[in-house]
N, C-alpha and C positions, 0 to 999 in steps of 0.2 A: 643572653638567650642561649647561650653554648653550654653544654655540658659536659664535664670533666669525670666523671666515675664511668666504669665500666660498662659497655652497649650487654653485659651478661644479669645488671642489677638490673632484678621488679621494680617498677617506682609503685605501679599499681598490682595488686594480689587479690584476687577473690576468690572464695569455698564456698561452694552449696550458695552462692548469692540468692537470695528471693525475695519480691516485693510484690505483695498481693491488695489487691482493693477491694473489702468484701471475700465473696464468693470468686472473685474472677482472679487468675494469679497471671499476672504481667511479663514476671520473669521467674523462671525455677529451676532452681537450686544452679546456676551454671559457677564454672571453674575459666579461669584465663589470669593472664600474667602481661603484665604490658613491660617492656626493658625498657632500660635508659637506652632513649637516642632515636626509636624503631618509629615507624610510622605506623600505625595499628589499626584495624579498621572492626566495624561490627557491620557484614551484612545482610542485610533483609528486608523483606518486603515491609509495607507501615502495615504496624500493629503487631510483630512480632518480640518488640521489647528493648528496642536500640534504645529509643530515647529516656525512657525509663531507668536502663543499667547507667546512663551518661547523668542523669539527674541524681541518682546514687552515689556516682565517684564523683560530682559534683558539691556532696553534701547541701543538696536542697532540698531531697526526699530519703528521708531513714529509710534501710534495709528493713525488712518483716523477719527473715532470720539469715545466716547464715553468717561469713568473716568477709569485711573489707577493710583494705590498710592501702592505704594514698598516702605515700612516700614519709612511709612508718608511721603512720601514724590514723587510729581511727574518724572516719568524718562524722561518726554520731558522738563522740567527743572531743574532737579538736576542729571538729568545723568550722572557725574562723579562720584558723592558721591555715591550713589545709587552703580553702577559698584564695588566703593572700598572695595562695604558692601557683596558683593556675591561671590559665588565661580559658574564657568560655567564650563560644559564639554559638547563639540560639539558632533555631529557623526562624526566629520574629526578629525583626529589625529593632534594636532599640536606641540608634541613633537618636542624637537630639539634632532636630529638623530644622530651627531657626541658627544656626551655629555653624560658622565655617568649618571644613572637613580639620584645618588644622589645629582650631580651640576645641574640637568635639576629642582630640589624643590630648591637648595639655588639660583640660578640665578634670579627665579620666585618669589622670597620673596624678593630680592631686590627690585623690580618693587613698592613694596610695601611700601618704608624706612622701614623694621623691620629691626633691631639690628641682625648683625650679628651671633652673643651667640644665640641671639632667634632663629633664623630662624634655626639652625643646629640643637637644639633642638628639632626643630618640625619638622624639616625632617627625622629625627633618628624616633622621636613617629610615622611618618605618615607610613614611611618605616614598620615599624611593623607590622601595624595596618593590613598595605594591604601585607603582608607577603611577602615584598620585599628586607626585610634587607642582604640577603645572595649574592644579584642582585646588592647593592649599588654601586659597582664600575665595574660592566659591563658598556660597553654601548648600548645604545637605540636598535641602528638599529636592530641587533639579536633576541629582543627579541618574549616572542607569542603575540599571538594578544592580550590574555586575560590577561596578565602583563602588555604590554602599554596602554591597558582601564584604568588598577589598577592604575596606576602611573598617569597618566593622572586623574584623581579623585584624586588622593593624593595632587598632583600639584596646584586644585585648591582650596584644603583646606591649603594651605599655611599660606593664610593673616588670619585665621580662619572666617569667612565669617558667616554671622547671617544667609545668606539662602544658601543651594544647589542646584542647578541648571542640571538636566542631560536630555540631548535630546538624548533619544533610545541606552541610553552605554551597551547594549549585544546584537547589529545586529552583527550579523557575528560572535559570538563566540559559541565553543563549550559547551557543558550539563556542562560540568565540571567546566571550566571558570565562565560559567557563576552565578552555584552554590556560586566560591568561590568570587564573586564580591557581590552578594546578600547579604552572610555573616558579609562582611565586611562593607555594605550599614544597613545590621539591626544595627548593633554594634553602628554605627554611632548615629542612630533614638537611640536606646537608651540610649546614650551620652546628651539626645535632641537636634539633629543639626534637624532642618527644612529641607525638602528634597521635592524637588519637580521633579518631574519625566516625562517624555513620554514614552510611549510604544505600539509598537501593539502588542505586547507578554499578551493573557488574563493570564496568569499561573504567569507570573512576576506582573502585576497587583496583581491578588489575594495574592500575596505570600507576598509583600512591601507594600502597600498604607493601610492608614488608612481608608481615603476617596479619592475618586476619581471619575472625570465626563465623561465619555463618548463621544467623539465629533463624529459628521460624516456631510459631506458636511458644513462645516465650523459654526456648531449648536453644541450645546450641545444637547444633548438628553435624558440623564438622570446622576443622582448625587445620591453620598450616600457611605456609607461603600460596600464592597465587597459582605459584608452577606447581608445586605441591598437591594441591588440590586438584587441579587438573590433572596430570599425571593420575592420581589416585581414584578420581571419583567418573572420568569421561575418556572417552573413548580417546586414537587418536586424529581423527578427523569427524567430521561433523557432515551428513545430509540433507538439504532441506529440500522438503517439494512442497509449491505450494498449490494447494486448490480453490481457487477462488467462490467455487460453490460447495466449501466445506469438506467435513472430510467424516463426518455422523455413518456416513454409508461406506466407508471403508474398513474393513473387516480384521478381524483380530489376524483371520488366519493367510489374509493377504500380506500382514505386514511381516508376517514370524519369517527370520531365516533370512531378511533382506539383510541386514547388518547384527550388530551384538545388542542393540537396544532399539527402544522406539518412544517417542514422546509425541502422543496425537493432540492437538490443540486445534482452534476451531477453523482456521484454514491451513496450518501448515502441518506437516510430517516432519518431526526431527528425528535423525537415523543415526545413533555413533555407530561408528564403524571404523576399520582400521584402512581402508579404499574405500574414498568416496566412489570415483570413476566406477569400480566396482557395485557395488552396493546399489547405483543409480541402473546400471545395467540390470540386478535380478530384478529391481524395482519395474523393468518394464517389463521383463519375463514374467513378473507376477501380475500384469497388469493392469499395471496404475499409469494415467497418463494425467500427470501434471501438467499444469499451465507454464509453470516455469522451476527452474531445479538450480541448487547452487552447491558447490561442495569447498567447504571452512576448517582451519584450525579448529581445536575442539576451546573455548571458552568461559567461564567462568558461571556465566548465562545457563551451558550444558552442566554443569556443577550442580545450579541451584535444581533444575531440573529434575536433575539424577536422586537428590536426595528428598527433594520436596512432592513434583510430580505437576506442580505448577509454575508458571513464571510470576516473577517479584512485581509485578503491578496488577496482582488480581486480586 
């Protein structure tokens, strides 16, 4: 699972990428570069086009036009090789559910011709890794949710795979779960496995990706490390007031001049500003009387914001 070439090589390269259905276009024209070794993420709210470019560099779904090359080589013409080289993990589980956790790794490294001796080998380290060795000879169906994610990412590091592959692997899991899948994803990143990610979790974003692009309405929108983005796109602190009887009646020209921006949503006030402290102070000079008021680092959350105008589960 280690990688030996340069953290400065694309394994993945895409130009003008596009994949349309019909009339409707999913994803358009985007540019990104994924390096050996980087943790990499695509985020966005669902239906802006993550899982779509991920089924792409997956060679499950041909491009409509544009250039992709997965680790030199085309997926609408070497699509099998390509596949032999990745490890994928869907949002659908597709565990086999009658089958202990640990014949559910050796059955799936067959697929692969690895050597019997090997495969058990690396289902004992993978078991581990994802803190599932004590599970080995349960089966599936029982298990939590956030064990069949684990194993299900273990599964497809089987053939050990030059890229990772995960479309959105903590919908549905709990704080805790999802903690301990994170863990087990940095551990990975600093193994150097390539990891390429979706999410509309901004917290999981910031916490895994090196770098990561932003998509919304099947665009990119902006690119760069986590701090990067921040820095660039949001203020340095963050306002929040919230009103629990809305905020429809509060006024363009109450909010102007309280901070350097403003994002009205349907109870709360977000305010970048460079002084919260401040900001909360003209806030009552202009008066506005919140229910309650909090003042934050500026977030990735305020990113999406800034460029979108909406938050990522609407």
């Amino acid at each position: 699972m280690n990688l030996s070439t340069s953290n400065a090589t694309a394994l993945i390269r895409a130009r003008g990428l596009t994949k349309t259905f019909g009339s409707r276009t999913a994803v358009d024209a985007i540019n990104f570069d994924v390096r050996d070794g980087e943790f990499f993420g695509f985020l966005g709210p669902n239906g802006a086009g993550k899982t779509t470019t991920m089924r792409m560099i997956a060679g499950v779904s041909p491009r409509t036009a544009g250039t992709l090359e997965i680790l030199g080589s085309d997926p609408d013409t070497d699509g099998p090789r390509i596949r032999g080289l990745l490890g994928v993990v869907h949002q659908q589980e597709t565990l086999d559910q009658e089958l202990t956790v640990r014949e559910n790794l050796l059955i799936f490294g067959r697929f692969f011709g690895i050597d019997r001796k090997e495969i058990a080998e690396r289902a004992d380290q993978l078991l581990e890794l994802f803190q599932l060795s004590d599970r080995a000879k349960d089966q599936v169906e029982p298990l939590s949710g956030g064990m069949k994610r684990r194993l299900s990412i273990a599964r497809s590091l089987i053939n050990a795979p030059r890229v990772l592959m995960l479309d959105e692997p903590t919908t549905g899991l709990d704080p805790q779960a999802r903690h301990l899948l994170w863990d087990a994803l940095q551990r990975l990143k600093r193994s150097g496995t390539t990891i390429v990610l979706t999410t509309h979790y901004m917290d999981e974003a910031e916490q895994l990706c090196d770098r990561l692009v932003v998509m919304d309405q099947a665009k990119i929108v902006a690119e760069g490390s986590p701090r990067q983005l921040i820095e660039e796109h949001a203020s340095r602190e963050v306002l929040e007031l919230r009103f629990p009887e809305g905020t429809s009646r509060i006024s363009k020209e109450t909010l102007d001049g309280i901070g350097d921006r403003y994002e009205r949503l349907a109870e709360r006030v977000i305010i970048g500003c460079e002084n919260g402290e401040a900001a909360h102070a003209r806030a009552l000079e202009h008066g506005l009387t919140p229910e309650s008021w909090l003042v934050r680092r500026s977030s990735l959350e305020d990113v999406f914001l800034r460029l979108t105008g909406r938050s990522l589960d609407e």
